[in-house]
Each structure stands twice: as structure tokens, then as C-alpha cells.
C-alpha positions as CSV (number, residue, x, y, z in Angstrom):
1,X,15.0,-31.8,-50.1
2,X,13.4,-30.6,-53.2
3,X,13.5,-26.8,-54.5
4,X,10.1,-26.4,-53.9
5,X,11.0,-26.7,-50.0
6,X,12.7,-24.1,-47.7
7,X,14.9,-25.8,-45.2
8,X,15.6,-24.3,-41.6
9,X,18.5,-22.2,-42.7
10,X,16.3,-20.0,-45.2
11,X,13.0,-19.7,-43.3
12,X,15.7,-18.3,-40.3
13,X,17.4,-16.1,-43.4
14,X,13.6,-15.0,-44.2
15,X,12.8,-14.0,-40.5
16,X,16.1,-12.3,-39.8
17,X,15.3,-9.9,-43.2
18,X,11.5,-9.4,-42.1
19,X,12.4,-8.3,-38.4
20,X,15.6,-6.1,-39.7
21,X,12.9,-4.5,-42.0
22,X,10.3,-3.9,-39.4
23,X,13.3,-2.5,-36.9
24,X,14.5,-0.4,-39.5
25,X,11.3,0.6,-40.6
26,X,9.9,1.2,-37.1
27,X,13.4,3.6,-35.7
28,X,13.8,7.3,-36.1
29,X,17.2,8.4,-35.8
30,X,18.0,12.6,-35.4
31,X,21.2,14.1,-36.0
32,X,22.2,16.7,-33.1
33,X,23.8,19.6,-34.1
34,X,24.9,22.3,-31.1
35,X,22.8,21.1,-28.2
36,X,23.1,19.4,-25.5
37,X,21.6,15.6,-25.9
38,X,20.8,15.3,-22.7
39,X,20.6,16.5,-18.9
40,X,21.9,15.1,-16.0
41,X,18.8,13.2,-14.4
42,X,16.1,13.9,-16.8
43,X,14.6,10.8,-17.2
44,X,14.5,10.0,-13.6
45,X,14.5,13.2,-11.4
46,X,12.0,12.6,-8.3
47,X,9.0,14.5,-7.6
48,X,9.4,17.0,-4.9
49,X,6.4,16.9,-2.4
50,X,5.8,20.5,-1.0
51,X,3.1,21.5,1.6
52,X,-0.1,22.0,1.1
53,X,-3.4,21.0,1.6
54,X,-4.2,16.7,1.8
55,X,-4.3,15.3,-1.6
56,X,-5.6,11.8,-1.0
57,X,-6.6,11.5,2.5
58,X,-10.0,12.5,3.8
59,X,-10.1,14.4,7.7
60,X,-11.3,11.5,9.0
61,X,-8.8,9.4,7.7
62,X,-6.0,12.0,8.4
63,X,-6.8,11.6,12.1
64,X,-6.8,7.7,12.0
65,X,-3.2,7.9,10.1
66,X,-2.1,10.4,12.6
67,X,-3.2,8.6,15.7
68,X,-2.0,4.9,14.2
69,X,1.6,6.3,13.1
70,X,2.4,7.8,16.4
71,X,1.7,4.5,17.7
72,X,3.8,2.6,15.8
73,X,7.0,5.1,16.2
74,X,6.4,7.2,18.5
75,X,7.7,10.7,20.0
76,X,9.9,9.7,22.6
77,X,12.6,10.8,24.7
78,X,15.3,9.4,21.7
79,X,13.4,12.5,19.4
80,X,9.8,12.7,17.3
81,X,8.1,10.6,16.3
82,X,6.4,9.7,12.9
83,X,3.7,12.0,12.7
84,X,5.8,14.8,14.0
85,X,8.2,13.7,10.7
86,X,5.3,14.4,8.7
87,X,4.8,10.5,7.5
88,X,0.9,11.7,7.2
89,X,2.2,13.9,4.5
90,X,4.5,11.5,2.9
91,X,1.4,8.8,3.1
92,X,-0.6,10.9,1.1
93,X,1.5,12.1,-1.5
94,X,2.4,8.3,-1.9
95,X,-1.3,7.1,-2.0
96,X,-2.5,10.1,-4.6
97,X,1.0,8.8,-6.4
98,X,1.3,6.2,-9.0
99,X,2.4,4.0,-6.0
100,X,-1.2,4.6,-4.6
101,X,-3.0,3.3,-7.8
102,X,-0.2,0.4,-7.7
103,X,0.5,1.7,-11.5
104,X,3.8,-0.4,-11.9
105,X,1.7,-3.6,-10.8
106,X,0.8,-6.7,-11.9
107,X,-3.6,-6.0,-11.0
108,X,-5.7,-8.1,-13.1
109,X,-6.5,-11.8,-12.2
110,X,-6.6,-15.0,-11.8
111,X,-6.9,-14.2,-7.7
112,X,-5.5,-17.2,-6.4
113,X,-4.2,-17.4,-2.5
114,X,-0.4,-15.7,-2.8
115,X,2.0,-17.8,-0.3
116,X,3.3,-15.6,2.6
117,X,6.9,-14.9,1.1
118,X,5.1,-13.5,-2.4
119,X,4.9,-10.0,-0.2
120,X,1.3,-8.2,-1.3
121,X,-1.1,-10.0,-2.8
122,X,-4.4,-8.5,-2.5
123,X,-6.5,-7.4,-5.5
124,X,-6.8,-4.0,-4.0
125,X,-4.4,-1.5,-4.8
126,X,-2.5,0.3,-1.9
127,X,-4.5,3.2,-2.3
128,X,-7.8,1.1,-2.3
129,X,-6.5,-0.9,0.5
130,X,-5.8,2.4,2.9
131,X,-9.6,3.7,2.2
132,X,-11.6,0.1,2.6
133,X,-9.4,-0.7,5.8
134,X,-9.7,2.9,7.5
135,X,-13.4,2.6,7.0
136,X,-13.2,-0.8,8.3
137,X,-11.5,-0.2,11.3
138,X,-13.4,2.8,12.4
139,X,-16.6,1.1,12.4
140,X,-15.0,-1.8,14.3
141,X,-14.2,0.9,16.9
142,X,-17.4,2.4,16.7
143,X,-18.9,-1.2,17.5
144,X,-16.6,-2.0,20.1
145,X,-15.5,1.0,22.2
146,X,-19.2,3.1,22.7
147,X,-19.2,4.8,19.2
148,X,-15.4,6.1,19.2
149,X,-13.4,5.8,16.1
150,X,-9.7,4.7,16.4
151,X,-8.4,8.6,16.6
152,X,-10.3,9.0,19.9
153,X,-9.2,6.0,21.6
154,X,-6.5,5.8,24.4
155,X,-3.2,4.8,23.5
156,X,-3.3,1.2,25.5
157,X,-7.1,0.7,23.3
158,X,-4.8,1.9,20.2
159,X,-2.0,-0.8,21.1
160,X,-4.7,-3.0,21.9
161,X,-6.2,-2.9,18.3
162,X,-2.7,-2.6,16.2
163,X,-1.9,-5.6,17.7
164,X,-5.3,-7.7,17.0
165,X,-4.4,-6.4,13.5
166,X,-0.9,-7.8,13.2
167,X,-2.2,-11.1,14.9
168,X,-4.7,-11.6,12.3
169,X,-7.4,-11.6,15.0
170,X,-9.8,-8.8,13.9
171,X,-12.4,-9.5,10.9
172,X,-12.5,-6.4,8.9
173,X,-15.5,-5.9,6.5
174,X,-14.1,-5.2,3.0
175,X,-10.4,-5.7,3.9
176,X,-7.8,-7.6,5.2
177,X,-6.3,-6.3,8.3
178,X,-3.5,-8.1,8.7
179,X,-2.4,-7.1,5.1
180,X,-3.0,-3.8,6.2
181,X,-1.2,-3.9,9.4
182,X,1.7,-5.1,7.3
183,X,1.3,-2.6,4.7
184,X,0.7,0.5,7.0
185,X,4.1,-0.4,9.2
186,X,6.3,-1.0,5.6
187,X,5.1,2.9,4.8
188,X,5.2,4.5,7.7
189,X,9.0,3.2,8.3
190,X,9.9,4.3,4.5
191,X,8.2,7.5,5.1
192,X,10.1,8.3,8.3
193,X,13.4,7.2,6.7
194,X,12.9,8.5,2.7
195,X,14.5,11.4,1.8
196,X,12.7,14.8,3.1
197,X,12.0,15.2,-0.6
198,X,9.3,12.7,-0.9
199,X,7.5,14.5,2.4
200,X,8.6,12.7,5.6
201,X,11.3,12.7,7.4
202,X,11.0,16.4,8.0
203,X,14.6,17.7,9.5
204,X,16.0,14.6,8.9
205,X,15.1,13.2,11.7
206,X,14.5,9.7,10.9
207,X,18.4,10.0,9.6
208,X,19.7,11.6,12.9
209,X,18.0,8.8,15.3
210,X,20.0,6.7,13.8
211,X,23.2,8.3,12.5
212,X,22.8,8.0,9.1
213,X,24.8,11.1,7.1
214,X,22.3,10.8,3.8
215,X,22.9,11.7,0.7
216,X,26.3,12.3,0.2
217,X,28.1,13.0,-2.6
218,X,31.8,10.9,-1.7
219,X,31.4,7.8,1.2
220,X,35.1,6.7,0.1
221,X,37.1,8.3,3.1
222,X,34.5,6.1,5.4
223,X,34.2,2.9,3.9
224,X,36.9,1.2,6.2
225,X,35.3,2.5,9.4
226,X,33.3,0.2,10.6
227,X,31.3,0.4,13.8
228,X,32.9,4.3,14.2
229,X,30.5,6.9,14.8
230,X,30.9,9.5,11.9
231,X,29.4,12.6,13.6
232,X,28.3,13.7,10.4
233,X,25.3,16.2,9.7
234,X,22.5,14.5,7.7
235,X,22.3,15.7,3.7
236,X,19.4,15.3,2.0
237,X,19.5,15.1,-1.9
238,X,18.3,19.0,-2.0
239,X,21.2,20.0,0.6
240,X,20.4,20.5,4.4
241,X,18.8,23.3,6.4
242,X,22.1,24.8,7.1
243,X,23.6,24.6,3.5
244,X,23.7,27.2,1.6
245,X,25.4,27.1,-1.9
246,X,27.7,29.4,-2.7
């Protein structure tokens, strides 16, 4: 190889000195001098929904979440159901949320046919995928049962129409209903187990149906007890009703 020729070993030495420059060049280090350089949870501490008026959710389609959610866990002699754990309220929180606008998704094309173990695939975001199908099913009731919406059906109508969804047997005009179906069951079931931070779940009561003690600081003395019942009271990361610290 003549001088006039840079073999592998230099061009790699050249791009190792251009990148160290650019990294160098590119990082801006601080010296800290009596602070604190960081707190506990800063980068991550969760938003903490509080009551208040409907942030995403029209009336109309408050009624239809209300009336679909109690159908899908209802109140029932075991304790309440979702819409008495405020899901509605955790729904909408999530859906005027960066989950909502599906901000931490992959959204832009090509829009080919997902397989069915790919999970979501539709080119609406959750958000947009609540509104079209809401609309969509309403007006499917309206056709079908003498100008009611869902909200004003029976329950057996309700269970009639959940179940088309989930089938795949109802056409919806500008969504997918099975997708929704699927979509609407995933939420509802996070909302009524989530934390009561993020809205649902309101007493805990997702937790207490099924013995779950939450949020606990130390699960060692447990870990061995398998199939025991603990018959402890359900923590939730901001404490519990009854907890007041000292």
C-alpha cells in the first residue's frame, strides 16, 4: 500500500478522533457545590389525577363509558363495580394523557395488516379510536334499537352488543369494533386495578376483591407464603385512607 493510501486502521483512528471531538464538543459538564444533585423520583414521579370536571370525554360519551364498563365488571354482590371505582375518571385522564394521543408510539405508515399477536395496530390513536367508535356505536344503536343510544339500552341489549363487538360481528362506520372491544376491556381492567393515583380504583377496591396488599414498602416477610391469605389492608403509593403519617 502506497503513502498516498489510508488503510483500515487509520480511517478507524480518523473516525474515533472525529466522534471523540463531536462528543466532547457536544457535553456540558457542571461542578456541584453544596446541593443536592438530585431527588428521590424526579425524573419519573407519576401524575396524580384529582377530581374535577371531564377532561376528554364528551356527556354523551361519559354515559356510553359508564353504561359499557358496568357491563363488563360489574357491581355485584363480591363489591362495586368499575364505574363505581371511578374507571370513567381514570379513562379520561388516560385518553386527554400522552397515552391518549399514543405519544410514545410508533404512528406514521406504511399501514399494512398487523398479525393478531402484534397487539394494536390501527392507525388511530387510542384517543381517536374511543371518539370514532363511541360515535359509531351509538348510531348503530340508534339504527337498530328505535333511536336509543347504547347508555339507554337494557342490560341483556348491552350484553347483546358487547358481545357482537368482541365477535367481530358488528360493522362500525369509521372504526374497528373488535379493536375497540379489545381496547376498551385492556383499560377498563388497568383502570380498576391501577393505583388510586392515576383515578380508578377509588378505595382500593379493585385491590381488596382480590386480596392484593399494594404498594408496600417490604414484601420479604411474605415471599415464602404461598397460597396463604395475608389479611393485609391495601396501600396505595400515597398511603391509605386510614394512614396518617406521623
Amino acid at each position: 500500500m502506497t503513502d498516498s493510501k489510508l488503510n483500515r486502521r487509520q480511517i478507524l483512528s480518523v473516525g474515533v478522533l472525529v466522534g471523540s471531538t463531536v462528543a466532547l464538543d457536544g457535553a456540558h459538564a457542571r461542578s456541584i457545590s453544596g446541593e443536592v444533585p438530585w431527588q428521590p423520583a424526579q425524573a419519573d414521579a407519576p401524575t396524580i389525577v384529582t377530581p374535577g370536571p371531564l377532561q376528554f370525554f364528551s356527556p354523551a360519551e361519559k354515559d356510553f363509558i359508564d353504561a359499557a364498563i358496568s357491563r363488563l365488571i360489574p357491581k355485584d354482590d363480591l363489591g362495586p363495580g368499575a364505574k363505581e371505582a371511578d374507571v370513567t375518571v381514570f379513562l379520561d385522564r388516560q385518553m386527554a394523557g400522552p397515552y391518549g394521543k399514543g405519544a410514545h408510539w410508533y404512528m406514521q405508515g406504511p399501514w399494512k395488516k398487523g398479525e393478531k399477536t402484534q397487539g394494536y395496530q390501527s392507525r388511530l390513536s387510542p384517543a381517536e379510536m374511543y371518539r370514532a367508535a363511541i360515535k359509531a356505536i351509538d348510531a348503530h344503536c340508534k339504527e337498530k334499537f328505535a333511536g336509543k343510544p347504547f347508555a339507554q339500552l337494557d342490560q341483556g341489549q348491552q350484553d347483546q352488543l358487547l358481545h357482537g363487538l368482541e365477535k367481530g360481528e358488528i360493522e362500525l362506520k369509521g372504526a374497528d369494533g373488535k379493536t375497540f372491544f379489545k381496547l376498551l376491556l385492556q383499560n377498563t381492567v388497568e383502570g380498576f386495578f391501577s393505583d388510586p393515583i392515576h383515578g380508578g380504583n377509588r378505595d382500593m377496591v379493585g385491590w381488596k376483591l382480590i386480596g392484593f396488599p399494594g404498594a408496600r414498602y417490604d414484601y420479604r416477610p411474605y415471599v415464602k407464603m404461598h397460597g396463604k391469605k395475608l389479611n393485609l389492608p391495601p396501600v396505595g403509593i400515597k398511603g391509605r385512607p386510614d394512614w396518617t403519617p406521623s
